[in-house]
C-alpha positions in Angstrom: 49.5 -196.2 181.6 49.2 -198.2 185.0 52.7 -196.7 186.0 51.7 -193.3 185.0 48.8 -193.6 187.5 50.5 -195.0 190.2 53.4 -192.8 190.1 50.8 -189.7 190.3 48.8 -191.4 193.2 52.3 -191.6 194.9 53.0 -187.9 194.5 49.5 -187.3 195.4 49.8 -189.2 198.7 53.4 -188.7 198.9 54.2 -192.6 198.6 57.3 -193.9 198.8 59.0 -196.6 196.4 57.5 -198.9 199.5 54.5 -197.8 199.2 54.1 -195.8 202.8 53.1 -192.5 203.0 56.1 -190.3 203.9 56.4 -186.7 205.1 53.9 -187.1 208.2 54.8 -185.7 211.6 55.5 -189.4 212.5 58.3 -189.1 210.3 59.7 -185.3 209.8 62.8 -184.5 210.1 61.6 -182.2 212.8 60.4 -185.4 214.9 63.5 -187.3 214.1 65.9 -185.1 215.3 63.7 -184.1 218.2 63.9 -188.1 219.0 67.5 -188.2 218.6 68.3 -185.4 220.6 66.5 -186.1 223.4 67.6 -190.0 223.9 71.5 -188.4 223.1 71.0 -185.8 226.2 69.6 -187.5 229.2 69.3 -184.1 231.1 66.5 -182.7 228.6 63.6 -183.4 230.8 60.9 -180.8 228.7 58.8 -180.6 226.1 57.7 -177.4 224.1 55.8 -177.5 220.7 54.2 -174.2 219.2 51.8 -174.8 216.4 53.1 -177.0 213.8 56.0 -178.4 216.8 52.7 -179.2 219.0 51.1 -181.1 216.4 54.4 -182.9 215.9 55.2 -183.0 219.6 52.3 -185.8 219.8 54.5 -188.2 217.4 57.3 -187.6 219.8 55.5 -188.9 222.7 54.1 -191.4 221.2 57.3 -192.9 219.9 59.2 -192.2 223.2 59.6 -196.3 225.6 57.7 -195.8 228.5 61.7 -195.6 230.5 62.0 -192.7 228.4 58.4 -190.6 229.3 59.4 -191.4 232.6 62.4 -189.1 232.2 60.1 -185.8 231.2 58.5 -183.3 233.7 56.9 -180.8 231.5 55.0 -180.8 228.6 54.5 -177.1 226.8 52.0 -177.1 223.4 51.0 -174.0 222.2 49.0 -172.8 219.3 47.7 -176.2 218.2 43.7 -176.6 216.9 40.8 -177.9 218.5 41.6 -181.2 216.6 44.3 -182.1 219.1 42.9 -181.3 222.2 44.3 -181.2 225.2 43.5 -184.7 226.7 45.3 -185.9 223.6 48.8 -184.9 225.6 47.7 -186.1 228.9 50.1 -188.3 231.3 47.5 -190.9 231.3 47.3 -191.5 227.5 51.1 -192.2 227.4 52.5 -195.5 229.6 55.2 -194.4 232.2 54.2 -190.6 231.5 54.1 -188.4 234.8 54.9 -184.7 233.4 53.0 -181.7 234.1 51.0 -180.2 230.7 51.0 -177.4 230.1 48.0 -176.1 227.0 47.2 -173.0 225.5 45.5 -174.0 222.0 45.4 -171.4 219.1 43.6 -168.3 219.1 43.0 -167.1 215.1 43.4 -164.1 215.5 46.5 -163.7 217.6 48.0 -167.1 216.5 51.8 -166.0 216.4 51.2 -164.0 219.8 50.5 -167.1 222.0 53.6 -168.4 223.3 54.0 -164.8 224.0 50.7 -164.5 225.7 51.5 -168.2 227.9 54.9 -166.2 229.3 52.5 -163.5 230.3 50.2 -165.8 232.2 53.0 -166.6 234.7 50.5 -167.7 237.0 49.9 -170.7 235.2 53.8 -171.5 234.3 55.9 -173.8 236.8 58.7 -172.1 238.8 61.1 -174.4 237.5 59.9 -173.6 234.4 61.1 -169.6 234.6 64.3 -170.6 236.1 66.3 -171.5 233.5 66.3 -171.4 229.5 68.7 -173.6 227.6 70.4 -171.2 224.7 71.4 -173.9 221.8 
């Protein structure tokens, strides 16, 4: 019966065998690779996360070395709630961070529209920014 329980509570909380909680945005697949692909190509020096990505772009900066943040320049999050605001992303949260940050958080009712709407609003977008778009 115990087993039974615990192996429920472990689906419930999706526990691993070790008894951590897996499948966070500390530890998607998204935030892995995003990790691994950055430290493999030294010239990436930007970040952009629309909803879900923003929300996972966090983890990435948090798990970057303070050598590493010092590499970035921009930092894009678009479409993320109220419940990561903006001074969540800021430079001065993260040791050896000095990018620019870039914020637009999620409208409801135009949601899939904003990284749209941010390209519009070229005003607020960095030159550098504009100049050239990696196609992977």
């Amino acid at each position: 019966m115990c087993q039974a329980i615990l192996n429920r509570l472990r689906r419930t909380r999706r526990l691993g065998k070790d008894g951590k909680k897996h499948g966070t945005r500390y530890d998607s697949p998204q935030t892995v690779l995003a990790l691994k692909t950055f430290r493999d190509d030294t010239s990436i020096t930007a970040f952009y996360g629309f909803s879900g990505g923003g929300y996972n772009l966090w983890w990435i900066l948090s798990k970057l070395t303070p050598d590493e943040r010092k590499r970035i320049e921009l930092v894009v999050v678009v479409g993320v709630d109220t419940d990561k605001p903006q001074a969540d992303y800021d430079k001065s949260k993260f040791a050896g961070a000095k990018w620019d940050l870039i914020y637009r958080p999620n409208h409801p009712k135009n949601h899939m529209f904003e990284p749209e709407a941010l390209l519009l609003d070229e005003q607020r977008v960095p030159f550098y920014v504009r100049c050239e778009v990696k196609d992977w």
